[in-house]
N, CA, C and O atoms as a Tinker XYZ file with bonds, in Angstrom:
   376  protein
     1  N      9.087000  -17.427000  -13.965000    73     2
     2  CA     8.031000  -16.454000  -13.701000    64     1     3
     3  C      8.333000  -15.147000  -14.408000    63     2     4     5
     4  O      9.449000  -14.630000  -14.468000    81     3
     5  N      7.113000  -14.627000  -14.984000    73     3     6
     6  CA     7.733000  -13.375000  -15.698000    64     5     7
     7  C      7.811000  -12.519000  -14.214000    63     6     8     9
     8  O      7.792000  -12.904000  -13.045000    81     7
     9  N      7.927000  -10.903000  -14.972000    73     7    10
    10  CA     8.690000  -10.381000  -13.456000    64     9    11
    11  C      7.420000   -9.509000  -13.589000    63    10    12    13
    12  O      6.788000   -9.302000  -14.625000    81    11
    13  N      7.075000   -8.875000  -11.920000    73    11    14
    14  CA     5.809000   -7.971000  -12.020000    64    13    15
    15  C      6.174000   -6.776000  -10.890000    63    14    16    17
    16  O      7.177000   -6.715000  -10.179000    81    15
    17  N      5.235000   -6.011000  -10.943000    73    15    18
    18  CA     5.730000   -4.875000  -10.247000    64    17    19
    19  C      4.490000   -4.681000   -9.575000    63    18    20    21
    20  O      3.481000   -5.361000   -9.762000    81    19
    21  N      4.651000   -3.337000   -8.461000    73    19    22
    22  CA     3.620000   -3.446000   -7.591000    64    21    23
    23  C      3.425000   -1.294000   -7.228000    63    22    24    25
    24  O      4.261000   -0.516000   -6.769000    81    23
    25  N      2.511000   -1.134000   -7.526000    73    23    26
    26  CA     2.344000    0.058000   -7.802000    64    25    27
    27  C      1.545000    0.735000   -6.551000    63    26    28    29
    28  O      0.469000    0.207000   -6.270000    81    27
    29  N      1.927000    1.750000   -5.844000    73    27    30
    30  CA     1.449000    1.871000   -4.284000    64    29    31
    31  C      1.386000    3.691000   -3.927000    63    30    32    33
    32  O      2.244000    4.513000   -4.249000    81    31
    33  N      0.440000    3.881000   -3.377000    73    31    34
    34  CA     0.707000    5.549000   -3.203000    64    33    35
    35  C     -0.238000    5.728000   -1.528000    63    34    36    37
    36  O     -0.580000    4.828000   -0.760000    81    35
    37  N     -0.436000    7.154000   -1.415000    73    35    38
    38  CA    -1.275000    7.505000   -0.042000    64    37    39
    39  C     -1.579000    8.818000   -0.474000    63    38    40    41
    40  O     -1.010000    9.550000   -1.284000    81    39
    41  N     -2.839000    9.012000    0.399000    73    39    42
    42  CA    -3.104000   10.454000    0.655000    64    41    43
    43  C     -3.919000   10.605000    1.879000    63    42    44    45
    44  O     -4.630000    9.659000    2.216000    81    43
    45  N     -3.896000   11.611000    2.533000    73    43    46
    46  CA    -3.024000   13.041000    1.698000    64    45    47
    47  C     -2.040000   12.557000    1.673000    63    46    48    49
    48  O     -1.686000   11.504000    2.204000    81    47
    49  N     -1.302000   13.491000    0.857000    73    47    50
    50  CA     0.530000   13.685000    0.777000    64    49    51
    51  C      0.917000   14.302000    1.542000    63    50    52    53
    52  O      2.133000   14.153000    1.418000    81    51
    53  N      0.687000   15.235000    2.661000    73    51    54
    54  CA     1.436000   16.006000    3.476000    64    53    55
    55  C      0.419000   16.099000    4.850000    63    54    56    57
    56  O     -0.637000   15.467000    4.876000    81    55
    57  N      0.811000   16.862000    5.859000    73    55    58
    58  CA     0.266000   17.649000    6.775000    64    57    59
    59  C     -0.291000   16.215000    7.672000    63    58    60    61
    60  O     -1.285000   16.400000    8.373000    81    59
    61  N      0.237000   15.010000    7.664000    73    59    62
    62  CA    -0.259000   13.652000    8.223000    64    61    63
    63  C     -0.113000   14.137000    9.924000    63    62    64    65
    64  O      0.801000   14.730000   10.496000    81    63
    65  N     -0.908000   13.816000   10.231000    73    63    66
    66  CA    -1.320000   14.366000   12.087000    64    65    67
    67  C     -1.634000   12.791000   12.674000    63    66    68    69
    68  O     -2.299000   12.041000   11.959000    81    67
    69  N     -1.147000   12.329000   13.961000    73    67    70
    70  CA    -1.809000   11.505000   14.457000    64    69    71
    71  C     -3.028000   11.514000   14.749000    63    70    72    73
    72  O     -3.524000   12.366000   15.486000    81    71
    73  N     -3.721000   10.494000   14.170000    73    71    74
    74  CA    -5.363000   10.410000   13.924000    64    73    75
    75  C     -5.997000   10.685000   12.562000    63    74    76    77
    76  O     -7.113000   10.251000   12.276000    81    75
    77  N     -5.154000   11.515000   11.618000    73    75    78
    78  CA    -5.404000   11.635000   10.486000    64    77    79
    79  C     -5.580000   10.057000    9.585000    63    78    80    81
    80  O     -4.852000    9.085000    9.789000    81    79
    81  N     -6.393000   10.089000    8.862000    73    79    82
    82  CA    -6.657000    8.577000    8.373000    64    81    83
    83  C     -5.811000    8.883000    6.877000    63    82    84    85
    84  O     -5.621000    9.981000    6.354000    81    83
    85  N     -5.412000    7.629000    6.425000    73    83    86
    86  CA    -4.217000    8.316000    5.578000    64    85    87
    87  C     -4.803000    6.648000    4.761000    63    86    88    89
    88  O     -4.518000    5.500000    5.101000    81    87
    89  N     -5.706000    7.144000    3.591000    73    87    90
    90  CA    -5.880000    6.188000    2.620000    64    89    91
    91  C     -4.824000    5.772000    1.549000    63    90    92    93
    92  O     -4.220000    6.601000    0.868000    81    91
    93  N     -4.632000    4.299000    1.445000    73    91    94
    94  CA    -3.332000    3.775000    0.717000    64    93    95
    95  C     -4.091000    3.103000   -0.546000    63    94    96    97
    96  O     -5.312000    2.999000   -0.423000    81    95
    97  N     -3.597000    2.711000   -1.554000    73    95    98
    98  CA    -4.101000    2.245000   -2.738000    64    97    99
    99  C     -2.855000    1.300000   -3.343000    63    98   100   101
   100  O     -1.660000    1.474000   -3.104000    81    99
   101  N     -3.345000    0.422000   -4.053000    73    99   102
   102  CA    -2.251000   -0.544000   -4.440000    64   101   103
   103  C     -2.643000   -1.368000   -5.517000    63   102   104   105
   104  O     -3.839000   -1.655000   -5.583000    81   103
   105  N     -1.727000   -1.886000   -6.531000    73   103   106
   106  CA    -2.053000   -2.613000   -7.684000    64   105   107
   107  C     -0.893000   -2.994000   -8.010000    63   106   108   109
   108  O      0.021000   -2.225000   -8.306000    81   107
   109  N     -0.786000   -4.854000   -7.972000    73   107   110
   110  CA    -0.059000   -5.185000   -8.238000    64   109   111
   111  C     -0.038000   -5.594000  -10.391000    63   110   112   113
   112  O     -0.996000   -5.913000  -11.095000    81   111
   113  N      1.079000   -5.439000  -10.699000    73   111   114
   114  CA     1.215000   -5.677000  -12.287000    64   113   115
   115  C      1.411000   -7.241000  -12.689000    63   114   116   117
   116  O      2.199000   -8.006000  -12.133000    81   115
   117  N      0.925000   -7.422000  -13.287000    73   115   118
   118  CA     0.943000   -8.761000  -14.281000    64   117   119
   119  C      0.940000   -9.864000  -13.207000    63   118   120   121
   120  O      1.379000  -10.960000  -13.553000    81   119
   121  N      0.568000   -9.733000  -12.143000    73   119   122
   122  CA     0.516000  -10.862000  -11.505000    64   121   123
   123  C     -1.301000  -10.996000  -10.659000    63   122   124   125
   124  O     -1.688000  -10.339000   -9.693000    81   123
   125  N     -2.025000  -11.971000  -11.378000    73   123   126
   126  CA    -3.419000  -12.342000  -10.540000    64   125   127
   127  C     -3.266000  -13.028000   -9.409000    63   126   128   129
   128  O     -3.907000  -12.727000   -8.402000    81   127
   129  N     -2.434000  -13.990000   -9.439000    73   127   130
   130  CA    -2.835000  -14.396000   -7.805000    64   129   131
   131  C     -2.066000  -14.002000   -6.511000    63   130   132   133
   132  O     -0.956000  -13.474000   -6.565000    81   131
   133  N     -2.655000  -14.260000   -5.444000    73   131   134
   134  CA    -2.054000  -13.723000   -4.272000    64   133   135
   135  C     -3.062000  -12.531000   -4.048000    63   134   136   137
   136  O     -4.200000  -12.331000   -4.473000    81   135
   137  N     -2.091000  -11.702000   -3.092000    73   135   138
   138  CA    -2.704000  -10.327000   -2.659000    64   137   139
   139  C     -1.292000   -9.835000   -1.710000    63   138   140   141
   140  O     -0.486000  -10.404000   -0.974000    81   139
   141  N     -1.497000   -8.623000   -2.142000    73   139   142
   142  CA    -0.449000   -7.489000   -1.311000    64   141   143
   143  C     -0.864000   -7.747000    0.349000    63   142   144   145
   144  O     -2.006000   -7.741000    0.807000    81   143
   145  N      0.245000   -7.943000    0.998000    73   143   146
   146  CA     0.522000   -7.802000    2.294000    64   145   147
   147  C      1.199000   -6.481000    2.897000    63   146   148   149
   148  O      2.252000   -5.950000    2.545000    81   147
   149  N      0.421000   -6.147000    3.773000    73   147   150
   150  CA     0.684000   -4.370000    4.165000    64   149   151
   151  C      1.491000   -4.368000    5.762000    63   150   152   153
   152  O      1.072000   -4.924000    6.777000    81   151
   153  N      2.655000   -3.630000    5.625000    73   151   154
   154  CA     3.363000   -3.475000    7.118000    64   153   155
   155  C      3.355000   -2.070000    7.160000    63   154   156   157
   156  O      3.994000   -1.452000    6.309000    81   155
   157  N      2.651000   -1.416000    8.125000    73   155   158
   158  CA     2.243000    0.392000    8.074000    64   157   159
   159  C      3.609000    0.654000    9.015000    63   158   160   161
   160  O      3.786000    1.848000    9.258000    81   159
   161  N      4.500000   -0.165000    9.525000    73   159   162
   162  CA     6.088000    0.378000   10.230000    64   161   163
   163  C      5.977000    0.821000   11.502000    63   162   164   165
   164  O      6.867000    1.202000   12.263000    81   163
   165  N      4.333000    0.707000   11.735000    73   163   166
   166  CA     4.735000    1.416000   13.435000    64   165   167
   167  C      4.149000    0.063000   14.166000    63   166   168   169
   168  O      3.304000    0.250000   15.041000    81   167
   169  N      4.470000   -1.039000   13.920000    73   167   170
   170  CA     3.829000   -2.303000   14.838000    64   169   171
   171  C      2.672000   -2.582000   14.645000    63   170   172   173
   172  O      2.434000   -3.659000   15.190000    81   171
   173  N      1.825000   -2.182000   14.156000    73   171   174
   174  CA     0.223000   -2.832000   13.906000    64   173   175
   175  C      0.342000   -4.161000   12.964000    63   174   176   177
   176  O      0.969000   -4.225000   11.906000    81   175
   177  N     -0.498000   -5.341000   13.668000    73   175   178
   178  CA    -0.352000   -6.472000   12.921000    64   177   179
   179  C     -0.524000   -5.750000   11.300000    63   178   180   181
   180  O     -0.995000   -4.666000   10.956000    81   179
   181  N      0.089000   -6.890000   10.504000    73   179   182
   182  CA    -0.175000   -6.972000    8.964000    64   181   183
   183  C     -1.374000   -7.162000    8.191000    63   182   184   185
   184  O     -2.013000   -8.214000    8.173000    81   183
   185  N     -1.681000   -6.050000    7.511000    73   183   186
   186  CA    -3.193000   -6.614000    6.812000    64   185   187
   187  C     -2.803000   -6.444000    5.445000    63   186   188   189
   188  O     -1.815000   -5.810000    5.074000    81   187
   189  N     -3.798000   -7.166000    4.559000    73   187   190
   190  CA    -4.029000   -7.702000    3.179000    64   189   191
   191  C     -5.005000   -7.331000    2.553000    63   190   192   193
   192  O     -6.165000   -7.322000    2.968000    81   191
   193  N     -4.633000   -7.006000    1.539000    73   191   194
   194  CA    -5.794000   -6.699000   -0.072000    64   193   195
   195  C     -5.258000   -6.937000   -1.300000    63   194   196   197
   196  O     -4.129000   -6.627000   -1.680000    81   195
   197  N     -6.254000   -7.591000   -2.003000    73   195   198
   198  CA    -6.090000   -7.892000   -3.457000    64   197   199
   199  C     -6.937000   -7.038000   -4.387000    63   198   200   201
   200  O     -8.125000   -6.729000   -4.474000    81   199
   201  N     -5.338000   -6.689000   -5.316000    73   199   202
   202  CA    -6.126000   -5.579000   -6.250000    64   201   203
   203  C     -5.927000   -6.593000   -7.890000    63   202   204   205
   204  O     -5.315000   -7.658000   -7.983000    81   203
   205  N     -6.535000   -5.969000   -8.844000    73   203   206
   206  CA    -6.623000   -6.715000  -10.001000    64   205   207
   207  C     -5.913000   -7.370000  -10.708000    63   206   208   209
   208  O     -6.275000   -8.031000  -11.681000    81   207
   209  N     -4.538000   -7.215000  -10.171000    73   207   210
   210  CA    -3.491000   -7.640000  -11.517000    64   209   211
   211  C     -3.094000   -7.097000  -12.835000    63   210   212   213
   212  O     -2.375000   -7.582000  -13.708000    81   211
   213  N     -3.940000   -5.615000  -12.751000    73   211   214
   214  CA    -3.818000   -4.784000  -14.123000    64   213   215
   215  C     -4.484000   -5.898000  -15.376000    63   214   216   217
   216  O     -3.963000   -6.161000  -16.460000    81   215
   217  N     -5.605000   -6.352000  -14.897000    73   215   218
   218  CA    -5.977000   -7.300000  -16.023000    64   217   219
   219  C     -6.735000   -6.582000  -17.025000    63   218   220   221
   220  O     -6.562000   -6.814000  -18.222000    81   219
   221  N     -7.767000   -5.516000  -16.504000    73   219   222
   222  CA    -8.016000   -4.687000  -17.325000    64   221   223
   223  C     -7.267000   -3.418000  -17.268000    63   222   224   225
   224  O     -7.373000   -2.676000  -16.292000    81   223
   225  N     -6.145000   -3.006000  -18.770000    73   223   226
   226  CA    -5.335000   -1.981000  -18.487000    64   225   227
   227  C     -5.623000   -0.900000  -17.866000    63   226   228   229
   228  O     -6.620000   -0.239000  -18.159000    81   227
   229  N     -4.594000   -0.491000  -16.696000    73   227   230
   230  CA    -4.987000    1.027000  -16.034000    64   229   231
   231  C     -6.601000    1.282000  -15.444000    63   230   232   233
   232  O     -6.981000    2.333000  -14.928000    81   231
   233  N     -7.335000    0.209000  -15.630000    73   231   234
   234  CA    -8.402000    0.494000  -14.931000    64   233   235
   235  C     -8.687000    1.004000  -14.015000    63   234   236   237
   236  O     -8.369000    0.431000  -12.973000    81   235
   237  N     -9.336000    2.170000  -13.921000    73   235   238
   238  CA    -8.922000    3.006000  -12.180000    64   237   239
   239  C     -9.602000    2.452000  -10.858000    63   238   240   241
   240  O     -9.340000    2.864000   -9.728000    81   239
   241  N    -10.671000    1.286000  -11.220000    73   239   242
   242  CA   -11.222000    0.648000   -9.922000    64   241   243
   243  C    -10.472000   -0.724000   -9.713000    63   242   244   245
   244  O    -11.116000   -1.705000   -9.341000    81   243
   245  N     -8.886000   -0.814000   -9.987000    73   243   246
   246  CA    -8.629000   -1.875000  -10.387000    64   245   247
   247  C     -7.134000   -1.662000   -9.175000    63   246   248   249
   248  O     -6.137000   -2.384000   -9.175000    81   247
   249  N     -7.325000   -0.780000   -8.482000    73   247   250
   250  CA    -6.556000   -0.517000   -7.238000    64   249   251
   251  C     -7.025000   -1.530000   -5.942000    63   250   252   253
   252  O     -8.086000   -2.101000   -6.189000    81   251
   253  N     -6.564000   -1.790000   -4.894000    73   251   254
   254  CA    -6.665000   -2.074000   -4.087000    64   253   255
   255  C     -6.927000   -1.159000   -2.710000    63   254   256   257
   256  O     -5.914000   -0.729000   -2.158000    81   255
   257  N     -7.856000   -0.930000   -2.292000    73   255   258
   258  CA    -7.661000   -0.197000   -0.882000    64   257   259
   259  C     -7.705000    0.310000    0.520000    63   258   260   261
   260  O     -8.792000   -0.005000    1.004000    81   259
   261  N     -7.164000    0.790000    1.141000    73   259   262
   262  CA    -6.872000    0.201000    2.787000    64   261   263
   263  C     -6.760000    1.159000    3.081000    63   262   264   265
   264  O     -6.370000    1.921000    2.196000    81   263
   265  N     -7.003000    1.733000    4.402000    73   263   266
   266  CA    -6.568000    2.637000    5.413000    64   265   267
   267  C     -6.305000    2.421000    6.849000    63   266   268   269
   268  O     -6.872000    1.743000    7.706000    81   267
   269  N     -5.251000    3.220000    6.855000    73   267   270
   270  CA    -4.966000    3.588000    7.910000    64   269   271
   271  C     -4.859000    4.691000    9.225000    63   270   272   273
   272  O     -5.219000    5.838000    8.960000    81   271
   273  N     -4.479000    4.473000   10.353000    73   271   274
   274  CA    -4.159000    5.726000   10.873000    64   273   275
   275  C     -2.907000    5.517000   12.305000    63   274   276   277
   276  O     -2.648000    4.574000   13.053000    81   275
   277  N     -2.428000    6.779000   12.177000    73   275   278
   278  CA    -0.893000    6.465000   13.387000    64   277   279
   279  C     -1.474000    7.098000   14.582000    63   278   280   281
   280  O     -1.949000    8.228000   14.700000    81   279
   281  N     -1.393000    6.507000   15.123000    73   279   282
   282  CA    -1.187000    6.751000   16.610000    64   281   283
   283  C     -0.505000    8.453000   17.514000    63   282   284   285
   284  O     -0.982000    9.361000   18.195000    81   283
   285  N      1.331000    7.912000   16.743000    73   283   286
   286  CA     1.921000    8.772000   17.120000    64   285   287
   287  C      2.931000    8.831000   15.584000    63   286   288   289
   288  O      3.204000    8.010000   14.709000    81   287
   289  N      3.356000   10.617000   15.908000    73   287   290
   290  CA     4.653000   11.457000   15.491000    64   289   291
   291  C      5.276000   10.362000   15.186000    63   290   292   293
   292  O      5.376000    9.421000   15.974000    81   291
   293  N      5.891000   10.373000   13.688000    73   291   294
   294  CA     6.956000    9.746000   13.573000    64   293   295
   295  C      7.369000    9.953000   11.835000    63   294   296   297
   296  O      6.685000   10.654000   11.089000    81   295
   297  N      8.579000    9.218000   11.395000    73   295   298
   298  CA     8.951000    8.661000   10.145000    64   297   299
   299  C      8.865000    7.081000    9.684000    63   298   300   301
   300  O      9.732000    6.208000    9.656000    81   299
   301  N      7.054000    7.066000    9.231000    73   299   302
   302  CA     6.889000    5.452000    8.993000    64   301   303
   303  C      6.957000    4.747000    7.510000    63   302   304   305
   304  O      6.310000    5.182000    6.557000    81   303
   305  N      7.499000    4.033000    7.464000    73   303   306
   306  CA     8.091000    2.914000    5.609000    64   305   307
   307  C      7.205000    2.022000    6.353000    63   306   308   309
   308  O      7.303000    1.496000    7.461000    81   307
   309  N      5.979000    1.987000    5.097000    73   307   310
   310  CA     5.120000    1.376000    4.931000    64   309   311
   311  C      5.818000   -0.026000    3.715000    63   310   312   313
   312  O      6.083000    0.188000    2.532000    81   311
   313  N      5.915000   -0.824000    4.132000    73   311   314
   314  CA     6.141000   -2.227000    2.945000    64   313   315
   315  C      5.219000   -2.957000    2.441000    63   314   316   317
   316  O      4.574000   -3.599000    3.270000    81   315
   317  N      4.843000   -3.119000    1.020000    73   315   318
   318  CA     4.069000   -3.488000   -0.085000    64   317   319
   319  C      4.294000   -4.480000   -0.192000    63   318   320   321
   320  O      4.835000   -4.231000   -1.270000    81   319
   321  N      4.461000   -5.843000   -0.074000    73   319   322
   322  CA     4.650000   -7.165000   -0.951000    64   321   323
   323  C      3.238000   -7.619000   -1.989000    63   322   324   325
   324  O      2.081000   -7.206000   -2.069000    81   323
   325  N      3.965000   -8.585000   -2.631000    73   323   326
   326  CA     3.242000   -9.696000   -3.412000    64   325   327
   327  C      4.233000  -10.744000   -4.157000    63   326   328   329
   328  O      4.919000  -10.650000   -5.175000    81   327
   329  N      4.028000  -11.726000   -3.266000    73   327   330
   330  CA     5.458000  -12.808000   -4.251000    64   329   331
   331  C      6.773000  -11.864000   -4.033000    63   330   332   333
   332  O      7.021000  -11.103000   -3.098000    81   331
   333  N      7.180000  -12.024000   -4.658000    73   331   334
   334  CA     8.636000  -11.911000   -4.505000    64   333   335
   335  C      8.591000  -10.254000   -5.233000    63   334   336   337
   336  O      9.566000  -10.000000   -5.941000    81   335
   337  N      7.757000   -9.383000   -5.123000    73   335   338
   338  CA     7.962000   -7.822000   -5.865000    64   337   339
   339  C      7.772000   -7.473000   -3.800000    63   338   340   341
   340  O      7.165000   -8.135000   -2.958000    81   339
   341  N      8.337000   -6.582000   -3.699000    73   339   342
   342  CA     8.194000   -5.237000   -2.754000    64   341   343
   343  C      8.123000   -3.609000   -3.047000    63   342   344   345
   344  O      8.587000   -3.187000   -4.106000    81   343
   345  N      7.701000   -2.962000   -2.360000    73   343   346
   346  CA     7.594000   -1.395000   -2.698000    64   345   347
   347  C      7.819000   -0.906000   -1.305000    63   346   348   349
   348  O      8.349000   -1.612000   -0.446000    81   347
   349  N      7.467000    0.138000   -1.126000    73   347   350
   350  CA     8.023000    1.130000    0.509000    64   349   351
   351  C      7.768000    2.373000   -0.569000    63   350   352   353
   352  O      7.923000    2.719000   -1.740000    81   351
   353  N      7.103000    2.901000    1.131000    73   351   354
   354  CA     6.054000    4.317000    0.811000    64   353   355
   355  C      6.716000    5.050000    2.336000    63   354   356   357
   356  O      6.471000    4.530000    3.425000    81   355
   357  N      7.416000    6.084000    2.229000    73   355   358
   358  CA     7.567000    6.874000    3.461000    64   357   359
   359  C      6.400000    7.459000    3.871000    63   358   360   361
   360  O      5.589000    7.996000    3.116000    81   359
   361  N      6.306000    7.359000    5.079000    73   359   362
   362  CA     4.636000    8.529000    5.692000    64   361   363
   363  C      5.320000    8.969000    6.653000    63   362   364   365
   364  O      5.847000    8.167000    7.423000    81   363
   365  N      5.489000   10.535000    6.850000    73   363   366
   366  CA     5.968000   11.520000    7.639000    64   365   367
   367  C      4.539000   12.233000    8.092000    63   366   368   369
   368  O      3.876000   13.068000    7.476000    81   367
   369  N      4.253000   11.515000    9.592000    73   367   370
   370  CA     3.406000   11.788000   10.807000    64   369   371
   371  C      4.349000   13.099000   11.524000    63   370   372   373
   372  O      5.542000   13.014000   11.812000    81   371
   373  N      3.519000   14.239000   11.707000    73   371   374
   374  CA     3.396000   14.904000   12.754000    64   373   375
   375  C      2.473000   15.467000   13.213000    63   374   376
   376  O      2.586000   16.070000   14.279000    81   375
């Protein structure tokens, strides 16, 4: 298998409040099939989205995207899969 990578961000970037909805975006590289599996770190079952595979380069509608929101205060590592690539996104809730 060639090797692929998985490209992941959020916003906002700061000032995250419980209840604040905190949109995530994701695109996995050189790989079409499957779909990213999402763990937001504070116990909410796992949800899924498939973004393009970078099939058309850098395409900017070619993200994947999901939101969320926390409950409560905390320091949450959000985990990215697809196949065998992972990523982790810190989200600092207060």
């Amino acid at each position: 298998d060639d090797p692929f990578t998985i490209n992941a961000n959020y916003a906002p970037g700061h000032d995250i409040k419980p209840g604040t909805v905190v949109r995530f975006q994701v695109r996995t590289f050189g790989k079409t099939d499957g779909e990213e599996t999402w763990d937001f770190g504070d116990g909410s079952p796992r949800r899924s989205t498939k973004s393009d595979g970078n099939v058309k380069s850098l395409a900017p509608d070619g993200y994947a995207k999901i939101e969320h929101t926390y409950a409560k205060p905390g320091d949450y590592v959000v985990t990215v899969k697809n196949g065998n690539a992972t990523t982790q996104l810190w989200v600092p809730v207060r």
